[in-house]
N, C-alpha and C positions, 0 to 999 in steps of 0.2 A: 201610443201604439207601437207596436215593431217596427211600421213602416217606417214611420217618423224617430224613431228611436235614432241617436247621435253614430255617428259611425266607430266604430271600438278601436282601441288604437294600441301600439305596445306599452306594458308598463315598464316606469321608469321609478328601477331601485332606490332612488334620489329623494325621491317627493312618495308621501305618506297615501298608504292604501287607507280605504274606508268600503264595506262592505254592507249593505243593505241585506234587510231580509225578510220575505213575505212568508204568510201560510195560508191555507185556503184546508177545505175539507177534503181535496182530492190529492194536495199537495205540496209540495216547500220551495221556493225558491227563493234563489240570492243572484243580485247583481254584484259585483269586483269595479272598483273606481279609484280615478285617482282626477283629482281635480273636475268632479261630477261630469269626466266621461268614461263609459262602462269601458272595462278590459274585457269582462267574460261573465258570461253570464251561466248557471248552472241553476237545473228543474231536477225533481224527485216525486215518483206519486207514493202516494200514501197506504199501507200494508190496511186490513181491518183493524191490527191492534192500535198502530198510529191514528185511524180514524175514531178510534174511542177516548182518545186522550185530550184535553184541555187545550183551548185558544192559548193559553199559555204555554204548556208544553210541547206545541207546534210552532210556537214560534223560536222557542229553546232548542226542537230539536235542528230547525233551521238553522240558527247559528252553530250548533254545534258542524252540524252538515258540511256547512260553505269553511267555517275556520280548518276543518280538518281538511277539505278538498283542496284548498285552497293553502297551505300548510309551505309552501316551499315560499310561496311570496310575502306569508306573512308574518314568519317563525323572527325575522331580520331586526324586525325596529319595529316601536310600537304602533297600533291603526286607532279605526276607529268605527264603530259598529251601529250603525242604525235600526233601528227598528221601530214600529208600531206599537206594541206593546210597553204603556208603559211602568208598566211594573216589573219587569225585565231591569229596565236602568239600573234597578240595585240589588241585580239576583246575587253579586259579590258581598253584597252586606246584610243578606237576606239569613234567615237559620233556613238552610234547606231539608221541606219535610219528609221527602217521598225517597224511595233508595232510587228513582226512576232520576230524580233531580241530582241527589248524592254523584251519582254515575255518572249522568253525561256534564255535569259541568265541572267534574275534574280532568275532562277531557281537554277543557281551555286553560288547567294551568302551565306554565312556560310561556302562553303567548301574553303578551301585553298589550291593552286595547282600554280604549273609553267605548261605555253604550252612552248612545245619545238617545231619545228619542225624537220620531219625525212623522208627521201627519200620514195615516195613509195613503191618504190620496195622491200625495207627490212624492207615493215611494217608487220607485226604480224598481224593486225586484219583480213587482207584479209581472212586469215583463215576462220575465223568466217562468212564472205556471204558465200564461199561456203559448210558451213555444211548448214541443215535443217534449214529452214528459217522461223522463229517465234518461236523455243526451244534454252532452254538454257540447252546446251549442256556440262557438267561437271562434269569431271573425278576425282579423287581425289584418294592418296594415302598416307599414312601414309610416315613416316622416317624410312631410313634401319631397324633400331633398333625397329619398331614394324611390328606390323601385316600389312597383308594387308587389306585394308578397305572394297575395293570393294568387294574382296573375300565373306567378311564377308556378304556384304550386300545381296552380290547374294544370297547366303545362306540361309540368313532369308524371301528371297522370297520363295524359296519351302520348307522351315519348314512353315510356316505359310499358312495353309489351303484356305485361302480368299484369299490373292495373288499369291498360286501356280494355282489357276484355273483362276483370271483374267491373267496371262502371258499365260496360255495355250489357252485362249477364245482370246486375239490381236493375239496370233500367230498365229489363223485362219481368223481371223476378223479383222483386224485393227481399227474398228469402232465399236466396243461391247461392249467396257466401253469409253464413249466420256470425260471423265476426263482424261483416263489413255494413255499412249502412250508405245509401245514397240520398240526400236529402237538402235540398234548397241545391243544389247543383255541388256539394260538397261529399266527397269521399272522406268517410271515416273510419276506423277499426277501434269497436269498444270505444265509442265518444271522442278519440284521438284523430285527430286532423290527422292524414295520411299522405307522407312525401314520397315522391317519384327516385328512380336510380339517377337522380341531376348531383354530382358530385358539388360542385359551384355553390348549389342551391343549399345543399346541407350544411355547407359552410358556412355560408350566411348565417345561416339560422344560428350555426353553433358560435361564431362571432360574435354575433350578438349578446346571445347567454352569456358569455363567459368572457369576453373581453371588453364590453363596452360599458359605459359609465351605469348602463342599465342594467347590465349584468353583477355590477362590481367587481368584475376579474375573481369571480368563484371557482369554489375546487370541484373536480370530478362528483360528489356526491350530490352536492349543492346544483354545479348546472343540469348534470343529469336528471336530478327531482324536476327541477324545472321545466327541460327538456320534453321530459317524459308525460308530464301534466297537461300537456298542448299538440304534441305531434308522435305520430310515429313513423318509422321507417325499417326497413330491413337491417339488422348488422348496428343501431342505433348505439349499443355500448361502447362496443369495440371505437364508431367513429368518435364518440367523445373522448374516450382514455388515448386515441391517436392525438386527438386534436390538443389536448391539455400536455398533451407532453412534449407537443413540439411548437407551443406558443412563446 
């Protein structure tokens, strides 16, 4: 269950992603891992046309889903894709029949992955239908040896004037800033974790990305993707093309 679910941690450029992926009739989701503990987890519901489609072609379009969301961490170095489905394991060596197949599995080429398959039951994405379904829901904490992230970020929501009254305005309203969402005690804008005006703070984060062995010392396009994939802030571009130039 969520409760019990491992606590998410940052990934590490280093060591090889693997990506899980469920389907259900209402929806798609995928768990992000690396050494079978979740990075992030991402839900999707299901259009009518999606819900007329094939156990198979929900599970396909789930992979497609997570590889393209997921696209900055995964584009690096080859993963490795689980799934339930197994007849998926050899959609690469399959004649694909349908233009619906043709389509979205040329979406996965450039990335390099093994499918494996894996019992349902010990799949990890399930998770992911039942959180909130259409948010990407992502928790993130630093390593013993440092801070806590969240902490932090909570923080810079009631230091920062403009977002201590949009979180005070959702948590009467839920519909009072239609970008913003308040949910499990998390400020988001558009599924992006939302940081405060903490100068220190953003640095951090951009550190991270882009200079640390996790990051692999990436250029402007590369941290930014990444950047952009997990958090947002005011003036975000501008701080990274500062920050890349003066590293």
């Amino acid at each position: 269950s969520l409760v019990t679910a491992p606590v998410l941690q940052l990934p590490d450029f280093t060591k090889k992603f693997t990506v899980e992926t469920d389907a259900s009739g209402k929806g798609i989701g995928a768990v992000l891992m690396q050494n079978k503990h979740p990075i992030a987890y991402i839900s999707k519901s299901l259009g009518p046309r999606q819900h007329a489609m094939s156990v198979y072609e929900r599970e396909l379009l789930a992979i497609i889903y997570a590889v393209q969301k997921w696209g900055a961490y995964l584009s690096h170095a080859p993963f490795i894709i689980k799934t339930d489905q197994k007849s998926i394991k050899h959609i690469l060596e399959q004649k694909l029949n349908t233009p619906f197949q043709q389509a979205w599995v040329s979406k996965l080429m450039g990335f390099e992955f093994e499918i494996q398959y894996k019992e349902g039951n010990t799949n990890l994405a399930a998770d992911a239908l039942s959180r909130k379904e259409g948010a990407e829901l992502l928790m993130m904490a630093l390593d013993a040896a440092s801070v806590d992230l969240m902490t932090k970020i909570r923080n810079s929501w009631s230091s920062d004037p403009t977002l201590d009254k949009i979180v005070t305005d959702l948590q009467s309203n839920s519909s009072s800033h239609p970008k913003f969402t308040w949910i499990r005690n998390e400020l988001r804008r558009k599924g992006k974790l939302v940081v405060g005006s903490d100068v220190a703070l953003k640095n951090t984060i951009l550190d991270w990305l882009h200079s640390s062995s996790a990051g692999g010392h990436s250029g402007r396009d590369s941290t930014s993707a990444r950047i952009k994939s997990i958090f947002f802030w005011k003036g975000m571009m501008k701080d990274i093309q500062n920050f890349i130039r003066n590293c």
